[in-house]
C-alpha positions in Angstrom: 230.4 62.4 22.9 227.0 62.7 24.6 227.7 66.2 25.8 228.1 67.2 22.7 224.7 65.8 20.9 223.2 67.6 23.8 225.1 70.6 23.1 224.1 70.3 19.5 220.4 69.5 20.3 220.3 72.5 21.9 221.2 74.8 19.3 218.7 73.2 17.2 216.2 73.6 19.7 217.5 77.6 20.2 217.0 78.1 16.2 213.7 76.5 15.8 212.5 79.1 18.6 213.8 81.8 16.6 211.4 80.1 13.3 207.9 81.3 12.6 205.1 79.0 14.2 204.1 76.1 12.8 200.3 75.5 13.4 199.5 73.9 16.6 199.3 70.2 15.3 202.5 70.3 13.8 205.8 68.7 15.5 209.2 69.0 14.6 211.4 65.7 16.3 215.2 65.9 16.9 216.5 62.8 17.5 219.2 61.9 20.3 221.0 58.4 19.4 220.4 55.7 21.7 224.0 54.5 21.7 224.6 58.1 23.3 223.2 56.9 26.6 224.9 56.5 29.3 224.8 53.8 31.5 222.6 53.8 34.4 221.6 57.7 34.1 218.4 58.6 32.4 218.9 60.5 29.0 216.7 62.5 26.7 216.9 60.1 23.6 214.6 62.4 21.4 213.0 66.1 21.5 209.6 67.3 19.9 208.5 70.7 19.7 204.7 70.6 19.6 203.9 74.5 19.9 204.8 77.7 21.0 207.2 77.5 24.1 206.2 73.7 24.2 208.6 71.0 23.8 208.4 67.1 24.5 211.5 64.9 26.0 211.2 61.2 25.5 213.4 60.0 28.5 215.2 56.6 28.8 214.4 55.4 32.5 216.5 53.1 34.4 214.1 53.1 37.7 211.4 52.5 34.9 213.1 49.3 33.8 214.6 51.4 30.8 211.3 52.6 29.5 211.3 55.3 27.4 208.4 58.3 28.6 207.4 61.5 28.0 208.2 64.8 29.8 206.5 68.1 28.3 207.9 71.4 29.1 205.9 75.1 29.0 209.4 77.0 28.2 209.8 80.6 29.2 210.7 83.5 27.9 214.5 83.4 26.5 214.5 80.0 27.4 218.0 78.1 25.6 218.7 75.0 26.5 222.7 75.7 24.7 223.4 78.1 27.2 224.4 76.2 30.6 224.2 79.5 33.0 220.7 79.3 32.6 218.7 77.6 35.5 215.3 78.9 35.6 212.6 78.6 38.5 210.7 75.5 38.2 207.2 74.9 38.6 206.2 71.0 39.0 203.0 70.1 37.5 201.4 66.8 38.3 198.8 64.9 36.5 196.1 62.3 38.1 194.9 59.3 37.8 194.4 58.3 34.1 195.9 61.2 32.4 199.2 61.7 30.9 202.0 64.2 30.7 200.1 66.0 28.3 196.7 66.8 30.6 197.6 70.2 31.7 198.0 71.2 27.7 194.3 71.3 27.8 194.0 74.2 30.3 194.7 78.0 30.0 198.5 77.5 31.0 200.4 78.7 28.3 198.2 81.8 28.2 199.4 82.9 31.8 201.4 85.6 31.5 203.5 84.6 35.1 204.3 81.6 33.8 206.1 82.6 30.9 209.2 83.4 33.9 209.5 80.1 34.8 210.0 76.6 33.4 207.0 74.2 33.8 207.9 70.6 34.0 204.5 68.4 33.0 206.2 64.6 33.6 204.4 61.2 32.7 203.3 59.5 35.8 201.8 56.2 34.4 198.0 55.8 34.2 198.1 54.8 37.6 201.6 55.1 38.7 200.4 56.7 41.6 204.0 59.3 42.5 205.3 56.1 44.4 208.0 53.2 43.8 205.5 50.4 43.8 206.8 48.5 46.8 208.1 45.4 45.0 209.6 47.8 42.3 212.6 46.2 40.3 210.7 42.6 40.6 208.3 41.8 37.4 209.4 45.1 36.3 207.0 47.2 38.7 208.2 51.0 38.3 210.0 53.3 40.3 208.2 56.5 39.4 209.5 58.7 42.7 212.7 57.5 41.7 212.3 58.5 38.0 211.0 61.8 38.9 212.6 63.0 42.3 216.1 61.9 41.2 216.8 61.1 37.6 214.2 63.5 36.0 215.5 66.6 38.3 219.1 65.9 37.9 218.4 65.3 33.9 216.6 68.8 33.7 219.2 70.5 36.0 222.1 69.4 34.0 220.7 69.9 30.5 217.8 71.8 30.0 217.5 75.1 32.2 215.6 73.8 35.7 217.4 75.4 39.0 216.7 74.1 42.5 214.5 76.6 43.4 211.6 74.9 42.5 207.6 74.1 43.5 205.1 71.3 42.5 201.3 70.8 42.1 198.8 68.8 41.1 195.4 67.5 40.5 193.9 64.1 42.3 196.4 61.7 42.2 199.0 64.0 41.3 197.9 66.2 44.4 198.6 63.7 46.5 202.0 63.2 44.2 202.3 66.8 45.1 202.2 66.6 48.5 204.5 63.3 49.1 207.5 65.0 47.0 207.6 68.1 49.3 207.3 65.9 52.2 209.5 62.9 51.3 212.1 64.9 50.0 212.9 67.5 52.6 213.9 71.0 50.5 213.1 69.8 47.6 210.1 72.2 46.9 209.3 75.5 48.6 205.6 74.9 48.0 202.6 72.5 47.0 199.3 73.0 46.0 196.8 69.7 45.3 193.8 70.1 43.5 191.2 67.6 44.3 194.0 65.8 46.1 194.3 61.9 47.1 195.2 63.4 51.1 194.6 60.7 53.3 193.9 57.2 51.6 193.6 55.7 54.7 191.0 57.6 56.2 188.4 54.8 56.4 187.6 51.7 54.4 185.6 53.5 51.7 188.8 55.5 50.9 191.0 52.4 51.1 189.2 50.7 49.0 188.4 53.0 46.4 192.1 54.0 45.5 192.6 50.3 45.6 190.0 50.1 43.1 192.7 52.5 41.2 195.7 50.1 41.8 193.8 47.6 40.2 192.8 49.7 37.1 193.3 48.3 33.7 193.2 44.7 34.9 196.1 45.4 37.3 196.9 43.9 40.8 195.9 46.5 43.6 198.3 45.0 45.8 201.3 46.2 43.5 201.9 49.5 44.8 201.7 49.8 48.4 201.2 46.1 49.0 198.1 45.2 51.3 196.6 47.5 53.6 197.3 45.7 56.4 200.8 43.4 55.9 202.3 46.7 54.7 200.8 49.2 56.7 203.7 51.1 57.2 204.2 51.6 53.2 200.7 53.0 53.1 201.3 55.4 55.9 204.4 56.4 54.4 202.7 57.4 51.2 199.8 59.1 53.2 200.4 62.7 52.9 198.2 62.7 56.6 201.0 60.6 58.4 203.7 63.2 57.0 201.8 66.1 57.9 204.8 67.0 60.4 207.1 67.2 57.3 205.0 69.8 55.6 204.3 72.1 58.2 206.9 74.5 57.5 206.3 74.9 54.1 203.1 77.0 52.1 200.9 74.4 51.5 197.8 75.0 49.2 194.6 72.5 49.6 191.9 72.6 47.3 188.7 70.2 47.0 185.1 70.0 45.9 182.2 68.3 47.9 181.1 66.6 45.3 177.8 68.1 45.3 176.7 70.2 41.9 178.9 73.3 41.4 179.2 76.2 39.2 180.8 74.1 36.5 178.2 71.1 36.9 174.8 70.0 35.7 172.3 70.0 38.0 171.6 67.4 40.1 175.4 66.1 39.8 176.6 64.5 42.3 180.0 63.0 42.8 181.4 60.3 45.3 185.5 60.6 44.9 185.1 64.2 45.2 183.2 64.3 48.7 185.6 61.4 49.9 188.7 63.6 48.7 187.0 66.6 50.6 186.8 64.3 54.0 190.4 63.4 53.0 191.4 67.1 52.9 189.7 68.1 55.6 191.1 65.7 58.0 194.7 66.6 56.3 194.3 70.1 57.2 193.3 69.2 60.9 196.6 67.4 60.8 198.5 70.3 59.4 197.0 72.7 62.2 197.9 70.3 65.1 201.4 69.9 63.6 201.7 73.7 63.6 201.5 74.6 60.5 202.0 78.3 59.7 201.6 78.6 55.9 198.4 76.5 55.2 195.8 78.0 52.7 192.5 76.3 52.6 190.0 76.9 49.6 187.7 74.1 50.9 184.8 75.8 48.1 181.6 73.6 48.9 179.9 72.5 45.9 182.1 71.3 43.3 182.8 67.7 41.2 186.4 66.5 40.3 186.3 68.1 36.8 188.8 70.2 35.1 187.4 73.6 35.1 187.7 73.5 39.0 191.1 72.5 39.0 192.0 75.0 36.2 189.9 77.9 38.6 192.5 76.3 41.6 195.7 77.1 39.9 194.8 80.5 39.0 193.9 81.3 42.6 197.2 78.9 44.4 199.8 80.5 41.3 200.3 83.9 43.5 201.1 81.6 46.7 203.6 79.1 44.4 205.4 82.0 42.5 206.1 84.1 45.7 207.9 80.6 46.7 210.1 80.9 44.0 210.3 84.6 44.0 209.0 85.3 40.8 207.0 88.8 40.8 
């Protein structure tokens, strides 16, 4: 009975690409019935198309406590989600820190002309969800998002909607560092990362400590939800510190990107900005790492002046896209 909803959805979703345009505000919404789900499996309970090649999934999560949240796909050419055969290279792309799924929309992407060969997955990550189960996950219902995203969203996408296995990821800030503790945690997983701006190595010092702890506790939260303290749970912080799994990247292109945090070519003048000069001491000391390890495929645009703003990270993905798409063996 599910299969054929989906089956259904999909040929909906096939004719409305064949349909003239609707003007960019306008959404058309296919609803899949909740008493479809299936039990213990994340399923796509509705569909939106918000724009050309741009469609929404609202996803029932069981390692999100059975939360429903968004996933928004940049569609490529002859995409059909009907036809099964097709399982198109999949490009990862990662939000930060008090954004949403729907962050990337604001940049050039959907005007790159490479990416309309591949299928971009753009998933919700919480405000602060940080790419992590939150160590007490499953207690006071604290999220499993690597859960959510590394196994229910890929095997969703992969059964239903045209993602393959080939597949890369990147991302900005905390989605950089998201970035880089998927292709590590989950060995084969991704042929290549980039981070933007990246959260590299949270426990460089105490000023990095405690400003993404000033993150866990965003929003009135408790900062000692995710990783647990710094100190009782050190090994769950080192664990999610892409500079303690340096060893697991080094045989994979890696892409590292960061401001100074000094005024840039996108900045006023005069700017100056403190996360961005501790991410660039972050990525910095990541690269050492990745050299000592042996890495073989590391690119480095560590650009001097430069703030965590969006035209930077927009630049970054133009320059790290020939690097990610040679991964997936898209020319």
């Amino acid at each position: 009975m599910a299969r054929s909803w989906i089956r259904r959805l999909g040929l909906a979703l096939a004719l409305l690409l064949w349909l003239p345009l609707a003007p960019a505000t306008a959404t058309t919404e296919y609803a899949v019935p909740v008493a479809q789900a299936v039990s213990g499996r994340a399923e796509v309970v509705g569909v939106t198309a918000v724009g050309e090649r741009l469609t929404d999934l609202s996803v029932r999560s069981p390692a999100l406590g059975n939360r429903v949240v968004k996933v928004r796909l940049l569609t490529p050419d002859g995409w059909n989600p009907a036809d099964r055969r097709q399982h198109w290279p999949t490009f990862w792309l990662l939000a930060g820190c008090c954004g949403d799924y729907t962050a990337w929309s604001g940049t050039d992407i959907a005007k790159i002309e490479s990416l309309r060969k591949v299928l971009v997955v753009m998933p919700e990550a919480g405000w602060n969800g940080w790419y992590s189960n939150w160590w007490n996950h499953g207690a006071g219902g604290d999220p499993a998002w690597e859960t959510f995203h590394t196994v229910e969203l890929r095997q969703l996408l992969e059964r239903g909607w045209g993602a393959s296995s080939n597949r890369v990821v990147a991302g900005l800030s905390m989605g950089g560092q998201g970035a880089l503790l998927y292709a590590a945690r989950h060995p084969g997983m991704f042929r290549a990362a980039a981070a933007y701006s990246g959260s590299a190595h949270p426990l460089l010092n105490s000023e990095s400590v405690n400003r993404i702890m000033g993150f866990f506790g965003g929003q009135g939260g408790d900062p000692l939800r995710v990783w647990g303290d710094p100190v009782a749970q050190r090994d769950i912080w080192e664990a999610h510190d892409p500079y303690y799994l340096a060893h697991r990247l080094k045989s994979l292109p890696v892409y590292l990107a960061c401001g100074d945090g000094t005024a840039g070519p996108f900045d006023s003048p005069g700017k100056t900005d403190a996360l961005e000069a501790d991410f660039n001491r972050q990525n910095h000391a990541l690269a050492a790492a990745l050299t000592q390890a042996g890495a073989k495929h590391l690119t480095t645009n560590f650009y001097g002046p430069g703030t965590h703003a969006w035209p930077y990270w927009q630049r970054e993905l133009h320059t790290s896209l020939p690097m990610l798409l040679k991964a997936l063996n898209v020319v």
